[in-house]
BADO-266545 format. One record per residue (C-alpha): residue number from 1; x negated, z negated, y. Coordinates in steps of 0.25 Angstrom, whole numbers. Layout:
<atoms>
ATOM   resi       u       w       v
ATOM    NUM       X       Z       Y
...
</atoms>
This chain:
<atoms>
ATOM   resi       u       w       v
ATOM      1       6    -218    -182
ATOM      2       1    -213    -197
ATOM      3      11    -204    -198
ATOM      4      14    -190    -191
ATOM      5      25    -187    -180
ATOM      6      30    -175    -176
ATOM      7      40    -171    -164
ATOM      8      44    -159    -157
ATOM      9      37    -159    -143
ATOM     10      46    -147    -136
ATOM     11      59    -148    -131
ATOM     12      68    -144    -143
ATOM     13      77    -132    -139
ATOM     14      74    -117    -138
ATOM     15      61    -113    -133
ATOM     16      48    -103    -137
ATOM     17      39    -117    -142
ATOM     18      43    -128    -148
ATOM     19      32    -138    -152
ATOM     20      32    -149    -163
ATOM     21      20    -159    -163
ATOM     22      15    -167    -175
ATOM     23       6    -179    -173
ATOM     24      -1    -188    -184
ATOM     25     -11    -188    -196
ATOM     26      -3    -177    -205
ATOM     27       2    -170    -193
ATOM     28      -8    -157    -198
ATOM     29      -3    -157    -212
ATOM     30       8    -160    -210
ATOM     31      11    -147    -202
ATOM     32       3    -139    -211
ATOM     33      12    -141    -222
ATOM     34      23    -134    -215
ATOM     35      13    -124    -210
ATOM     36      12    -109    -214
ATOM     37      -3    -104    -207
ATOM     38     -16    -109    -208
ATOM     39     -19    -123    -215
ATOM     40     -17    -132    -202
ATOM     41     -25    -143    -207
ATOM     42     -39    -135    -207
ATOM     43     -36    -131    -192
ATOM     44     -43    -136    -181
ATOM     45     -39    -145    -170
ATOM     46     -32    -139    -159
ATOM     47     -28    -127    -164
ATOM     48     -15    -119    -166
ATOM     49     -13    -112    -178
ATOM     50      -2    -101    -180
ATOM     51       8    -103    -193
ATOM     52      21    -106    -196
ATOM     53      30    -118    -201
ATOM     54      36    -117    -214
ATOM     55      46    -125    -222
ATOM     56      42    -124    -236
ATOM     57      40    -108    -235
ATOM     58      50    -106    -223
ATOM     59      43    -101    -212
ATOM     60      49    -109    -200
ATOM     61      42    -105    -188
ATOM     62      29     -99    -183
ATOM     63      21    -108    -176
ATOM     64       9    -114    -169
ATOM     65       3    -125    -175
ATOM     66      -6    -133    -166
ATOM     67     -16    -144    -173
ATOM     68     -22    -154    -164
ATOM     69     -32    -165    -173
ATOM     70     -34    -180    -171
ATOM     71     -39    -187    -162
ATOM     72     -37    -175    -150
ATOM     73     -24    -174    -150
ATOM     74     -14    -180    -142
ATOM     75      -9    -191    -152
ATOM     76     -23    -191    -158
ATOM     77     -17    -188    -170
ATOM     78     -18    -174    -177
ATOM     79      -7    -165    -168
ATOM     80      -1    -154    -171
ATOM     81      10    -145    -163
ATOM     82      19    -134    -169
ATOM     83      23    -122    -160
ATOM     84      35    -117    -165
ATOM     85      45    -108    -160
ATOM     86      55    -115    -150
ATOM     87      70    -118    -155
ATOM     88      75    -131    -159
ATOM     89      78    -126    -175
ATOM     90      65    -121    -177
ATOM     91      56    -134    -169
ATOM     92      66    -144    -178
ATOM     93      63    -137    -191
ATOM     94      48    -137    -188
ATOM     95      50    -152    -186
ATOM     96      57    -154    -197
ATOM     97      47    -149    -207
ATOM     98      37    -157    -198
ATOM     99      46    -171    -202
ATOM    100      48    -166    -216
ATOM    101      34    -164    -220
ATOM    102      28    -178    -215
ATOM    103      31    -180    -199
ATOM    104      39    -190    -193
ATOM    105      46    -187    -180
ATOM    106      40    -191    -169
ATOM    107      47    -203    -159
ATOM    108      49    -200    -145
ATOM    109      33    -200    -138
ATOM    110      25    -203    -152
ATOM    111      16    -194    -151
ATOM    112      13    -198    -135
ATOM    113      14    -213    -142
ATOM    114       4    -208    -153
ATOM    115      -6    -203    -140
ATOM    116      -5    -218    -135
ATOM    117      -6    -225    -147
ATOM    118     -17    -217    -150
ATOM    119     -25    -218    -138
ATOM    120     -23    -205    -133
ATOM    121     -17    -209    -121
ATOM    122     -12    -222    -115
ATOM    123       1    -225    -110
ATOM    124       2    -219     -96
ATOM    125      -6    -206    -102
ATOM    126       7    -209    -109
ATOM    127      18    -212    -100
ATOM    128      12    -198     -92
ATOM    129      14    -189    -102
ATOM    130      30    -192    -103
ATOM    131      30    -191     -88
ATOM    132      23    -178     -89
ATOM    133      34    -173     -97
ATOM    134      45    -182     -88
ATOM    135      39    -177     -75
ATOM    136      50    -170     -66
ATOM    137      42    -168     -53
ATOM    138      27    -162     -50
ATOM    139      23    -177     -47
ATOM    140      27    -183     -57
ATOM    141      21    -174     -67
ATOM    142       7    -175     -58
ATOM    143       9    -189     -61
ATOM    144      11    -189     -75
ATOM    145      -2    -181     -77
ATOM    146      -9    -192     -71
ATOM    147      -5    -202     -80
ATOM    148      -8    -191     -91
ATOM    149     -23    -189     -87
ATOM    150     -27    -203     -87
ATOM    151     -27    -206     -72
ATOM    152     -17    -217     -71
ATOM    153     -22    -222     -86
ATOM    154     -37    -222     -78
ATOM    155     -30    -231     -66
ATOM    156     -25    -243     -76
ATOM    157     -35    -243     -85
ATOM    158     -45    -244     -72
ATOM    159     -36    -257     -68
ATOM    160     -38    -263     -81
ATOM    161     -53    -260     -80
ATOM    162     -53    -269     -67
ATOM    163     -46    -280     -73
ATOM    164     -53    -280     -85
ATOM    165     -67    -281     -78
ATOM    166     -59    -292     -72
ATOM    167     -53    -298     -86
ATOM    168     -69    -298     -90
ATOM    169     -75    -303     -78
ATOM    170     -66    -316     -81
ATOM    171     -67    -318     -95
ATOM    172     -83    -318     -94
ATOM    173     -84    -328     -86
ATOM    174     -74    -336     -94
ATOM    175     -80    -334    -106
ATOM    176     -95    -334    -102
ATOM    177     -96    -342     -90
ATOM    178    -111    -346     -93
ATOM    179    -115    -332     -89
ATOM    180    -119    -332     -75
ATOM    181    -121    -317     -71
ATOM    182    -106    -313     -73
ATOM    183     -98    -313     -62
ATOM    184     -91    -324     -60
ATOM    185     -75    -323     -57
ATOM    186     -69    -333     -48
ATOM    187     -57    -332     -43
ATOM    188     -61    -326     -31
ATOM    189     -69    -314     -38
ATOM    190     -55    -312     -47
ATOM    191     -46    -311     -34
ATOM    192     -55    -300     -26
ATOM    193     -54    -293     -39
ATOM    194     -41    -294     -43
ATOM    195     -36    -289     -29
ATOM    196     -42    -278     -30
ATOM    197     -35    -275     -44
ATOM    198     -21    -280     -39
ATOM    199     -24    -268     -26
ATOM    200     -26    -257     -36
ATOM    201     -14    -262     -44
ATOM    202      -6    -262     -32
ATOM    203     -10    -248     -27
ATOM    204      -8    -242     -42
ATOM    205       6    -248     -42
ATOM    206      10    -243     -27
ATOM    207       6    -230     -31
ATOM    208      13    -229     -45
ATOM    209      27    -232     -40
ATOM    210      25    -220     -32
ATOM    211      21    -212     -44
ATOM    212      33    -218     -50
ATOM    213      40    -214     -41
ATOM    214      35    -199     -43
ATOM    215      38    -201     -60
ATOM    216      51    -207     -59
ATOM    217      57    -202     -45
ATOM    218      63    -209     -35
ATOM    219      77    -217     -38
ATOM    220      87    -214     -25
ATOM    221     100    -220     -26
ATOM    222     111    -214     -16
ATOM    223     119    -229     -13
ATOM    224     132    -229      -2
ATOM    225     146    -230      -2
ATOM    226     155    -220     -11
ATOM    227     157    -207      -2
ATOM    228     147    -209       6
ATOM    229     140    -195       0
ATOM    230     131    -201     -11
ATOM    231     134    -190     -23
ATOM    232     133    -178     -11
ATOM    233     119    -183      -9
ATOM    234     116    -186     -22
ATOM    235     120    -170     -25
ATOM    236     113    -165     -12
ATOM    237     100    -169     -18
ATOM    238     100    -164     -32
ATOM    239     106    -153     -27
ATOM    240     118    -154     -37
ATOM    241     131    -159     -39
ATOM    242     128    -170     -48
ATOM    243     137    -181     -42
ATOM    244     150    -181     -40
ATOM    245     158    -179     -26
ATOM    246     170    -183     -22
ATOM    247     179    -189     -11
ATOM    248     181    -202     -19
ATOM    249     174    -213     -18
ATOM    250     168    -219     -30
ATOM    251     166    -204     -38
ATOM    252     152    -208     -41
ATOM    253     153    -221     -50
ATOM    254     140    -221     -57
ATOM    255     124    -215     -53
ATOM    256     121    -200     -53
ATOM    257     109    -196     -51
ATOM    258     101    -185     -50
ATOM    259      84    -182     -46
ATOM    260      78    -173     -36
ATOM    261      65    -169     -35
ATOM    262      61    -172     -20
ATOM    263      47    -166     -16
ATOM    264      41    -168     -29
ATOM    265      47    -181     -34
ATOM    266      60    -185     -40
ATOM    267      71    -192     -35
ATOM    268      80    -198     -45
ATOM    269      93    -200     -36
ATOM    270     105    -206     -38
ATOM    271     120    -206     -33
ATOM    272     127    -219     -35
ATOM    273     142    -224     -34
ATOM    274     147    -228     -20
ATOM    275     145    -242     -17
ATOM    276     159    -249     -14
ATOM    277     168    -259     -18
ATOM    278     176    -255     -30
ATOM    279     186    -260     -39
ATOM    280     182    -248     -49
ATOM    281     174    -255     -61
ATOM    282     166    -240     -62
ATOM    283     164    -239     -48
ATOM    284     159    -254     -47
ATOM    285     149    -252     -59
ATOM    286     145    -239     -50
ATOM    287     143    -247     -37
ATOM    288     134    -258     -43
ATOM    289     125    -246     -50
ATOM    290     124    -242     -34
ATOM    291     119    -255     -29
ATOM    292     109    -258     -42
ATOM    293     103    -243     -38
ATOM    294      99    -248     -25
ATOM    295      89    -259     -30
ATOM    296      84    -248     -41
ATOM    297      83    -237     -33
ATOM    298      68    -233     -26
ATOM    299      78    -227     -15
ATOM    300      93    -230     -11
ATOM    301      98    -219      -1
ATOM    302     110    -227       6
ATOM    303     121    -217      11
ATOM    304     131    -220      20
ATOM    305     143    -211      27
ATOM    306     142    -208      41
ATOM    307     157    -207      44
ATOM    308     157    -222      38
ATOM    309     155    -236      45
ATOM    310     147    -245      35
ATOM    311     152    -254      26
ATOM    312     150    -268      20
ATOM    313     143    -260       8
ATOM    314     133    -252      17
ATOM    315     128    -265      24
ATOM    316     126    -271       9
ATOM    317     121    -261       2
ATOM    318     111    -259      17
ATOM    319     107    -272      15
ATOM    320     101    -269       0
ATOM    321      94    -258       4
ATOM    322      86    -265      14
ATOM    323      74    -267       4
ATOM    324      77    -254      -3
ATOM    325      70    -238       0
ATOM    326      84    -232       5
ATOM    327      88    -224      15
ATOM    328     100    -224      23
ATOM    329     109    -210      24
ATOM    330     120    -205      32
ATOM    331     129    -198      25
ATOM    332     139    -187      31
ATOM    333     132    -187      46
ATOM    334     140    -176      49
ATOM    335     153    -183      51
ATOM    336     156    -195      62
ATOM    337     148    -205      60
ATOM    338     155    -221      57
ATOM    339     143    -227      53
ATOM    340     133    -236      60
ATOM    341     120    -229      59
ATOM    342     115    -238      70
ATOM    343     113    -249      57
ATOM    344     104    -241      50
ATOM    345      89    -239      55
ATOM    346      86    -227      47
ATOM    347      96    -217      41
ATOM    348      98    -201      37
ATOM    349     112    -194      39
ATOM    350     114    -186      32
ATOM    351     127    -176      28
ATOM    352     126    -171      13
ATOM    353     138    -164      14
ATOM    354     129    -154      25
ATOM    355     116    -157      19
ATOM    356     111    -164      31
ATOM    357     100    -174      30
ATOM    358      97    -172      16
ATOM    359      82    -168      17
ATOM    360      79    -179      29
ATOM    361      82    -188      16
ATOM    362      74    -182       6
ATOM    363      63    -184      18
ATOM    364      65    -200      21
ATOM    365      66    -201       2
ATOM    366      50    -195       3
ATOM    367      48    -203      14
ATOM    368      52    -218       9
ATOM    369      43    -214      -5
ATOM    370      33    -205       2
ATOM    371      34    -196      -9
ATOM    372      25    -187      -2
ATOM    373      15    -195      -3
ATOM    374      17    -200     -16
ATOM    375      17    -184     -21
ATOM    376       3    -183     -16
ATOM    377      -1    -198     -22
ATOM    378     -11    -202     -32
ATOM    379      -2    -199     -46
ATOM    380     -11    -208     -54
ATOM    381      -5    -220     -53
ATOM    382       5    -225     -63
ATOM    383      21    -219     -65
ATOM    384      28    -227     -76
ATOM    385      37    -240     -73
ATOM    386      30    -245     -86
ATOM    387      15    -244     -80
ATOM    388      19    -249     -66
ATOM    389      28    -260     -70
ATOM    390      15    -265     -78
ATOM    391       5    -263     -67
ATOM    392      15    -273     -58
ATOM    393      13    -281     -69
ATOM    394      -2    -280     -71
ATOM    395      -2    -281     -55
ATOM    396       7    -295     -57
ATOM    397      -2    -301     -66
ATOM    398     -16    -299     -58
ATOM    399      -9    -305     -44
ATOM    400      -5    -316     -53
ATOM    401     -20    -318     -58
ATOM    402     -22    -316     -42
ATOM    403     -13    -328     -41
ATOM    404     -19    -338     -50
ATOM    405     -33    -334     -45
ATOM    406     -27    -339     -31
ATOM    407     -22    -352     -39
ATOM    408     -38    -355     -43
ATOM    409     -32    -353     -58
ATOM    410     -42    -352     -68
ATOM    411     -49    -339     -72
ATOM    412     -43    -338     -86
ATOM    413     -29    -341     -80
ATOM    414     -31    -329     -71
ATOM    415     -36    -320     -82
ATOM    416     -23    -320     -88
ATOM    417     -15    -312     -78
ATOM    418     -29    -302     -77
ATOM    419     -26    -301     -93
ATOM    420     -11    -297     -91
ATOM    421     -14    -287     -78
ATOM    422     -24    -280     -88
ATOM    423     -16    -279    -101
ATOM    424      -3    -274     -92
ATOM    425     -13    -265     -85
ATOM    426     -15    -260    -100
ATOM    427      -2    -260    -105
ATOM    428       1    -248     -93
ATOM    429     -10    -241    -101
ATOM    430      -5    -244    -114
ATOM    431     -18    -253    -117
ATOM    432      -9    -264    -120
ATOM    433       5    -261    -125
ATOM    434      18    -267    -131
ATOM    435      22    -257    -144
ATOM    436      36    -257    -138
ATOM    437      32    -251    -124
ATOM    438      25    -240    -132
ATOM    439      37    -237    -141
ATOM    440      45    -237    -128
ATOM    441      38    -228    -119
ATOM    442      35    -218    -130
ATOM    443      50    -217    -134
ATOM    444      51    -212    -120
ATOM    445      43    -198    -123
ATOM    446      50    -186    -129
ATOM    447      50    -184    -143
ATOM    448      38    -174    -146
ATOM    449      28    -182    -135
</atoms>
């Protein structure tokens, strides 16, 4: 990281500012060579200085220039920000005179990488900032504030204190056993404490699905036969005619999908083909996508036709559903009923021809995930699938130290899982780290963050 980066940090197109940010050691110099105004490099930090950028003697725009010194600045390198005029010619040229007298373009999240690398902030400060910027409901930007200010980086590191404490307890009295007044840990003393360890795990990861649930929204898949009104609802709720409609079965052949905000939170649904035999090689790719959605999806809405007895299909795809959030809908209640509601225990009819029933199902969607509650719930806990799928891990690892304390195996044996709960619990942090993950999950920001 000894050289200097530079990236456009606004959308490019037409607009009244458009700001380039240049982070490194020369960064100041750098810009000051291409500056017509006061000498740069005698101002102080965080200060903004009114000038123009030139090219050779050409004046090219007139500008702000802030300059932000190391160490507080957001890299911790020396920072600064051009405020140029907005306009894609104008915020290019700028950056090309930046490229042309020492800088190298910025990769996708390098400055944000720089911030981590640097110590600035760890990896869920990280992760927040790029589902600050991704947010698409009031929640979930609440909730990426949190992991911004530190909260849910206080709640890990917390978990790592107590295993650490833990870790320290046991190599004492392995490595100094002589020394009486330390307390000695028996297998009984490391099973109370580990309980108590694997209970806050458990409550922290209960309570981030729901906030993953409020970043990523909610997957709804809309499964039933062809024609039973699938697409209809699908455009009933987005509002919008973004599925096709027609009298022939089959017309949908491949997943549309659409989101809607419901109360505050996102639902991300999707309209799939009609599930049938068929001879149609497209169709069959189609109806396979239908039945793999239902073990993917957080919700299956299964919708059957009222004017329709059931089939072999329905009772199959029934069957798989009997582990699975779903709900069961009625379709076209407005015409004579042929189907036997008396199978089902629970059910909406609904007519989306006649907009009949639609709310009553947004109502029983908020119910099954008690988003009304999770709107209001503790938004400190963790979002990302990364971060989660490592806390299972770490919460693996101690019940597996719980296991072989059961199995009377020896302290030092039981130590190893303690070792790989707290370096997984690190890793969510970005104490430990593989260079591939960070490469990875920086390539991910926009270029210019």
């Amino acid at each position: 990281m000894e050289d200097t980066i530079a990236a456009i940090s606004t959308s490019l197109g037409v607009g009244a500012i458009s700001i380039i940010r240049v982070s490194g050691k020369d960064s100041i110099e750098i810009v000051n060579s291409i500056f017509k105004g006061a000498n740069l490099c005698k101002k102080e930090s965080h200060t903004i200085t009114y000038g123009h950028i030139i090219d050779n003697e050409k004046i090219i725009d007139e500008v702000l220039v802030s300059i932000m010194k190391s160490p507080k600045t957001f890299t911790t390198e020396d920072v600064v920000e051009i405020n140029c005029h907005g306009g894609i010619a104008t915020t290019n040229k700028i950056l090309e005179l930046l490229l042309l007298n020492g800088c190298r373009l910025a990769d996708p999240g390098e400055f944000t990488k720089r911030a981590f690398l640097n110590g600035r902030i760890d990896l869920i400060e990280a992760e927040g900032i790029m589902n600050v910027i991704n947010a698409k409901s009031e929640a979930s930007r609440e909730l990426a504030l949190n992991q911004l200010n530190g909260s849910t980086s206080n709640m890990i590191k917390s978990l790592r204190q107590d295993i650490l404490e833990l870790l320290a307890n046991i190599e004492v009295n392995i490595d100094y056993p002589e020394y009486e007044d330390i307390e000695q840990v028996t297998n009984e003393i490391l099973n109370s404490k580990i309980d108590k360890i694997i209970k806050k795990m458990e409550t922290i990861i209960y309570k981030s699905e729901s906030n993953k649930l409020i970043k990523e929204g909610i997957d709804v898949s809309i499964i039933g036969r062809p024609n039973v009104g699938k697409s209809s609802l699908l455009n009933c709720l987005l509002e919008e005619e973004k599925a096709i409609v027609t009298d022939i079965e089959g017309t949908t052949r491949d997943i549309v999908e659409g989101k809607i905000n419901l109360n505050g939170l996102i639902l991300n649904i999707i309209d799939t083909a009609g599930i049938r035999q068929t001879e149609d090689t497209v169709e069959k790719i189609g109806v396979q996508k239908s039945l793999d959605l239902i073990e993917k999806s957080d919700l299956v809405i299964y919708m059957l036709n009222n004017n329709e007895p059931l089939i072999d299909e329905d009772y199959n795809i029934l069957n798989s559903l009997k582990n699975k959030n779903h709900i069961i809908i009625i379709n076209k209640c407005d015409l004579d009923s042929k189907i036997q509601k008396d199978l089902f225990d629970k059910y909406i009819e609904i007519s989306v021809k006649n907009n009949i029933g639609i709310e009553e199902l947004k109502n029983k969607i908020l119910d099954i995930f008690n988003l009304g509650k999770i709107e209001t719930a503790d938004l400190s806990y963790l979002s990302d699938a990364r971060s989660i799928a490592l806390l299972k891990n770490a919460l693996k690892s101690l019940i597996s130290s719980k296991k072989g304390i059961q199995n009377n195996y020896p302290v030092d044996m039981v130590e190893i899982d303690i070792k790989e709960c707290w370096n997984l619990l690190g890793e969510i942090i970005g104490e430990t780290y593989h260079e591939e993950l960070i490469n990875q999950l920086f390539s991910q920001f926009c270029l210019g963050k």
